[in-house]
DSSP file (Angstrom, degrees, kcal/mol; ACC not computed):
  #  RESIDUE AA STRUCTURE BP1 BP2  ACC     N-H-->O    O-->H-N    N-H-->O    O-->H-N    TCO  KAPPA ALPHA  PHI   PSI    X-CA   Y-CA   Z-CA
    1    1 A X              0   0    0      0, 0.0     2,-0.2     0, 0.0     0, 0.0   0.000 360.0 360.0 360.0 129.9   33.3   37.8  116.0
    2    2 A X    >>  -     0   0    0      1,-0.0     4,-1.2     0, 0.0     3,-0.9  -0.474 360.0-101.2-108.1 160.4   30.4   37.1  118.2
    3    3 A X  T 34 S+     0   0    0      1,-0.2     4,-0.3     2,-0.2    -1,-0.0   0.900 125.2  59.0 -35.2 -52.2   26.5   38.7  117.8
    4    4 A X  T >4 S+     0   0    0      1,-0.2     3,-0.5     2,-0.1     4,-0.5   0.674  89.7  68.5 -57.2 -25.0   27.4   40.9  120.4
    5    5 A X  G X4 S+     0   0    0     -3,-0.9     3,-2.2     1,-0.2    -2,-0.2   0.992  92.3  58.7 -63.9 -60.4   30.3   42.3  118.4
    6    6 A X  G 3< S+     0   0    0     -4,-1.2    -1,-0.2     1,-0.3    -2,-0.1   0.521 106.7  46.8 -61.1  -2.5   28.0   44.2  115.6
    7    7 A X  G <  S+     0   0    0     -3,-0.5    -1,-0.3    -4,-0.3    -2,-0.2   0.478  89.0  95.2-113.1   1.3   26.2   46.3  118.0
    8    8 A X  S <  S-     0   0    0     -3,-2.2     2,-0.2    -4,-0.5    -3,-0.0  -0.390  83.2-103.9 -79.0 158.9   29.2   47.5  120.1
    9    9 A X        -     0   0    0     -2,-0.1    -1,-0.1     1,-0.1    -2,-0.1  -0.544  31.4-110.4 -90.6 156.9   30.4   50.8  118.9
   10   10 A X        -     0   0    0     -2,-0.2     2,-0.8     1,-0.1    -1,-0.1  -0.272  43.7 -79.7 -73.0 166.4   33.4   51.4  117.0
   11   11 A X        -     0   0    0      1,-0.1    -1,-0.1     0, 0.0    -2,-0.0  -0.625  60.0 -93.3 -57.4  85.9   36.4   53.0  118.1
   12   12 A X        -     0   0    0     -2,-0.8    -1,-0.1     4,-0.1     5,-0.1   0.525  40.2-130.3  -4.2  94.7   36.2   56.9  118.2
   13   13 A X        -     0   0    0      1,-0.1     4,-0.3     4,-0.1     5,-0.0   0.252  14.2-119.3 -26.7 160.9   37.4   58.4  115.1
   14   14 A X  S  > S+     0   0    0      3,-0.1     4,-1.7     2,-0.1    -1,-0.1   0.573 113.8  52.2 -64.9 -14.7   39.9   61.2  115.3
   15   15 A X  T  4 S+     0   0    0      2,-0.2     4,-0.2     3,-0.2    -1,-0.1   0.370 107.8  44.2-151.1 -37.5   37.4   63.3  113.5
   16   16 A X  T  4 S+     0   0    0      2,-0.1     4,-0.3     3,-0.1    -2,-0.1   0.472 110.1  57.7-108.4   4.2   34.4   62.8  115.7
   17   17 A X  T >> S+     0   0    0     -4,-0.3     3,-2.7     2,-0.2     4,-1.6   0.925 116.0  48.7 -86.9 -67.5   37.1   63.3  119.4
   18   18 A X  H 3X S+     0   0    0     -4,-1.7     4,-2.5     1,-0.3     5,-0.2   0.825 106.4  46.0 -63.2 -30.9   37.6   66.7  117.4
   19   19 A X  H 3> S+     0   0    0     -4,-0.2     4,-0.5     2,-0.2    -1,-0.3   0.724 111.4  54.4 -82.2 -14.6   34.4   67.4  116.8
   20   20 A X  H <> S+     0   0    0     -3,-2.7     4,-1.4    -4,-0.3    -2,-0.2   0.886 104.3  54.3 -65.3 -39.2   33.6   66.6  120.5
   21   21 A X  H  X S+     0   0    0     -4,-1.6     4,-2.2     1,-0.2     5,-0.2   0.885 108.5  50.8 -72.0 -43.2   36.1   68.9  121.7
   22   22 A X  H  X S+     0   0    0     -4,-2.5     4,-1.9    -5,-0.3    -1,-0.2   0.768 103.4  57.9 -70.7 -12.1   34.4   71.8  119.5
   23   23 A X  H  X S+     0   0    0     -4,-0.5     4,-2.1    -5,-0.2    -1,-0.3   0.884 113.5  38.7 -87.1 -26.1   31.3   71.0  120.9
   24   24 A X  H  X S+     0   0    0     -4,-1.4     4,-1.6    -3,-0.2     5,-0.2   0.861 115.4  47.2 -55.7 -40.4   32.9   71.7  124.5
   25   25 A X  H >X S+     0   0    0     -4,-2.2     4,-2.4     2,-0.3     3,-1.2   0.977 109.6  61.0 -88.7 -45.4   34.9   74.6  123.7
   26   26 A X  H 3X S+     0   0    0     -4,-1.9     4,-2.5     1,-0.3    -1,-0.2   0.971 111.4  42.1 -38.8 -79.5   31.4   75.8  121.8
   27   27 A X  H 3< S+     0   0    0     -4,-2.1     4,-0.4     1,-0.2    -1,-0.3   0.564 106.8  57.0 -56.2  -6.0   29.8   75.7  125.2
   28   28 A X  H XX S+     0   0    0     -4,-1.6     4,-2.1    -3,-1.2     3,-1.7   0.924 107.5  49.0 -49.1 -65.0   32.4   77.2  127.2
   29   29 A X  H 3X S+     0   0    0     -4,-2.4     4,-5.0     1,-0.3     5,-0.3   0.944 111.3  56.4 -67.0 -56.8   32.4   80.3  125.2
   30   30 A X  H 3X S+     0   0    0     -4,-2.5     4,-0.8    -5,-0.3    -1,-0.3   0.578 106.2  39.4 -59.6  -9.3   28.9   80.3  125.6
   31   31 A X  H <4 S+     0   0    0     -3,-1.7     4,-0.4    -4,-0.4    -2,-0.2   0.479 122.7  42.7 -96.1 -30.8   28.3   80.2  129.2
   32   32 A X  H  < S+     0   0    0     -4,-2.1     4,-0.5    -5,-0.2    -2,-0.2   0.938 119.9  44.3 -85.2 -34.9   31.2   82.7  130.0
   33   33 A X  H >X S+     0   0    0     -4,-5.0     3,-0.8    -5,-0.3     4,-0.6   0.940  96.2  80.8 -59.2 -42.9   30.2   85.1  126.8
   34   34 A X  H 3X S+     0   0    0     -4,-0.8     4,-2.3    -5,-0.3     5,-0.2   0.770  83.2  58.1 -35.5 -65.2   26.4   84.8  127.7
   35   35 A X  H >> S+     0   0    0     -4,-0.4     3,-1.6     2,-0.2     4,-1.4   0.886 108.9  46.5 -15.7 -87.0   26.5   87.6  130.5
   36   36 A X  H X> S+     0   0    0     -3,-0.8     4,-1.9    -4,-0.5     3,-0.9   0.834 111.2  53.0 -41.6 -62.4   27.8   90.2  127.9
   37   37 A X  H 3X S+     0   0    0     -4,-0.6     4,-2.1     1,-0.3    -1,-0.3   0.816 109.1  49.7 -41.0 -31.8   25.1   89.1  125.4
   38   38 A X  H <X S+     0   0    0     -4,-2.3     4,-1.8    -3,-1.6    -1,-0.3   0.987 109.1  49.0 -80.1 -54.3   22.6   89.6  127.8
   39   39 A X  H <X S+     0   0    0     -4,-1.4     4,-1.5    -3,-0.9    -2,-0.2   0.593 108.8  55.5 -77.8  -4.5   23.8   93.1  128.8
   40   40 A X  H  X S+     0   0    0     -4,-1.9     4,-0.8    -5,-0.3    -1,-0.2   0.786 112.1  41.7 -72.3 -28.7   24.0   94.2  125.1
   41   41 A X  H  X S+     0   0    0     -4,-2.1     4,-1.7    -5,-0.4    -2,-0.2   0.857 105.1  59.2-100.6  -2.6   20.7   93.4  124.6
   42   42 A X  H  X S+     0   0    0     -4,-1.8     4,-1.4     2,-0.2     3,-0.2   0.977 115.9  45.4 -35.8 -75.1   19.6   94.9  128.3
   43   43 A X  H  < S+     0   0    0     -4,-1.5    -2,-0.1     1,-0.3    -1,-0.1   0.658 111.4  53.4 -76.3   0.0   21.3   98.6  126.4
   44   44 A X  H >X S+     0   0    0     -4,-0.8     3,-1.9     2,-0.1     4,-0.6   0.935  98.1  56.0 -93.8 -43.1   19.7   98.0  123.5
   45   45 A X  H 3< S+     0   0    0     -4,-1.7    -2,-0.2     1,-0.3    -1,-0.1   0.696 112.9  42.3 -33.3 -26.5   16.7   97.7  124.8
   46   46 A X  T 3< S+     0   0    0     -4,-1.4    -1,-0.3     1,-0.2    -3,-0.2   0.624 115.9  51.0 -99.8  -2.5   16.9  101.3  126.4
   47   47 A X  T <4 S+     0   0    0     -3,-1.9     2,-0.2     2,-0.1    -2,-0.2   0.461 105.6  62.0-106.7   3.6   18.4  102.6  123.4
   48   48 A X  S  < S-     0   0    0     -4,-0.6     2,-0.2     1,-0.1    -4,-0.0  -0.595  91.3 -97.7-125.5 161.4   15.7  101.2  120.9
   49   49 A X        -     0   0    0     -2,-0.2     2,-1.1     1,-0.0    -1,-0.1  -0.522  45.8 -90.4 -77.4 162.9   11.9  102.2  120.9
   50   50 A X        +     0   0    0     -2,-0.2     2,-0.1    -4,-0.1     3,-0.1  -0.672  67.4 146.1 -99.6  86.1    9.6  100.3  122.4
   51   51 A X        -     0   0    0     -2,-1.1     2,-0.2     1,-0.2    -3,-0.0  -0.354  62.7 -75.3-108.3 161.6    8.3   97.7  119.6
   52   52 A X        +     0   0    0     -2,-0.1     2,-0.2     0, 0.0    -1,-0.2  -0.691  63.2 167.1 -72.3 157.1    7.2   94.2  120.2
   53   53 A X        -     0   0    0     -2,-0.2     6,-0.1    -3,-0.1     3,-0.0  -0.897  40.1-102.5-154.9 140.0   10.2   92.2  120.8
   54   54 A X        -     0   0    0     -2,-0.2     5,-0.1     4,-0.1     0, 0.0  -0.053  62.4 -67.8 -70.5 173.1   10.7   88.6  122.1
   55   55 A X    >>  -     0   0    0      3,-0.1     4,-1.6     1,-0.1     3,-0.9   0.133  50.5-105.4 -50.2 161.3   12.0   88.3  126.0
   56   56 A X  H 3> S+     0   0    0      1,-0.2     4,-2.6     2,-0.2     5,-0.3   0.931 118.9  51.4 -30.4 -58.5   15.4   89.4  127.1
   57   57 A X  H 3> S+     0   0    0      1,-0.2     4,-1.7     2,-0.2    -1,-0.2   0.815 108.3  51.0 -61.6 -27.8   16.9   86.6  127.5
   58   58 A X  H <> S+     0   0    0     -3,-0.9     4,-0.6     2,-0.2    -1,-0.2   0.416 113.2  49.2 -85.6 -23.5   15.8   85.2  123.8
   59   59 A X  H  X S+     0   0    0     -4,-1.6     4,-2.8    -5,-0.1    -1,-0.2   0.789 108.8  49.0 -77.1 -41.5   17.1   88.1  122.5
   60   60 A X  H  X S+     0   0    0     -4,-2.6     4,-2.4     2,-0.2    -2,-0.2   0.855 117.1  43.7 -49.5 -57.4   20.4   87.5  124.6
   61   61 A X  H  < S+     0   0    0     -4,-1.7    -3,-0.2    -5,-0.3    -1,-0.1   0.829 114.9  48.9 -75.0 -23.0   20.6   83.5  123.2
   62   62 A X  H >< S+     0   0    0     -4,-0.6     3,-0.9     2,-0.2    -1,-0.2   0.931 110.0  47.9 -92.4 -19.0   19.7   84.5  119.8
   63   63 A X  H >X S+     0   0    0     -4,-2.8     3,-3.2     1,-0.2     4,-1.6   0.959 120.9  43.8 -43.4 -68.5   22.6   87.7  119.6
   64   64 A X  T 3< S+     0   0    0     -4,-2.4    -1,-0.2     1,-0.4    -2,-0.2   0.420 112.1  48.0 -74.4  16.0   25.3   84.9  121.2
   65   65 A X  T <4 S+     0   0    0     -3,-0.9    -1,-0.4    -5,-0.1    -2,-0.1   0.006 115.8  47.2-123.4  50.7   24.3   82.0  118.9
   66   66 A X  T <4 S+     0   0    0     -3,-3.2    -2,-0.2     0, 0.0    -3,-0.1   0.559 123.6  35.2-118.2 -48.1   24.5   84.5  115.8
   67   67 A X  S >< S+     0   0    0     -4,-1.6     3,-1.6    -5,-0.1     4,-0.4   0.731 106.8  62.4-106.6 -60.4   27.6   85.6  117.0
   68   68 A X  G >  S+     0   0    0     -5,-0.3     3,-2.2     1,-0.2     4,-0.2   0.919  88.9  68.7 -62.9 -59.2   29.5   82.5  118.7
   69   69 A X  G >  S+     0   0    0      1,-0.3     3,-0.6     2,-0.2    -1,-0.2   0.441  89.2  72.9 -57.9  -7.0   29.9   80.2  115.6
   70   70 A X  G X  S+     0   0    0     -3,-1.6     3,-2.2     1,-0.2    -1,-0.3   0.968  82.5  64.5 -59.1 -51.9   32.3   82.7  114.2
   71   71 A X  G <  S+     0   0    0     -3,-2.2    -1,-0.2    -4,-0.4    -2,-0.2   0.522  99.0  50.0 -66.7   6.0   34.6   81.9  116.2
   72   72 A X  G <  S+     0   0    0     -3,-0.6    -1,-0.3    -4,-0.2    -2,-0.2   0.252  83.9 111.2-103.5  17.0   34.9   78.4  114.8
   73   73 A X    <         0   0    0     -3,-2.2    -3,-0.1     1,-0.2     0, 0.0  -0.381 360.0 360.0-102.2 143.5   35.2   79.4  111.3
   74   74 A X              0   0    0     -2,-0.1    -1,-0.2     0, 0.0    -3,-0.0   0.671 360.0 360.0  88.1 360.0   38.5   78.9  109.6
């Protein structure tokens, strides 16, 4: 074992490759879901009264990261 050895990274766990793969499959959902999120909160906005509320879109990201992490549950 050389100097060089202790700073090279270990092999990839099984455990952190899975947890890589959820971090993909997280963002997949979210980039196809987002659209929808965005037009629920577009009809909510015409169905709600007119309060402050932060932009669309921030309203959009916070429904679908309320939302998305269900589906990894279990």
């Amino acid at each position: 074992m050389t100097a060089l050895d202790l700073f090279r990274e270990p092999a990839q766990s099984s455990r952190r490759r899975g947890s890589l793969r959820h971090s993909r499959e997280y963002k997949v959902i979210y980039v196809t879901t987002f659209p929808l999120f965005l037009v629920a909160a577009a009809m909510g906005r015409l169905s709600a009264s007119a309060t402050k509320r932060p932009s669309l879109l921030n309203e959009a990201r916070e429904l679908a990261s309320a939302t998305i992490p269900m589906a990894f549950m279990g």
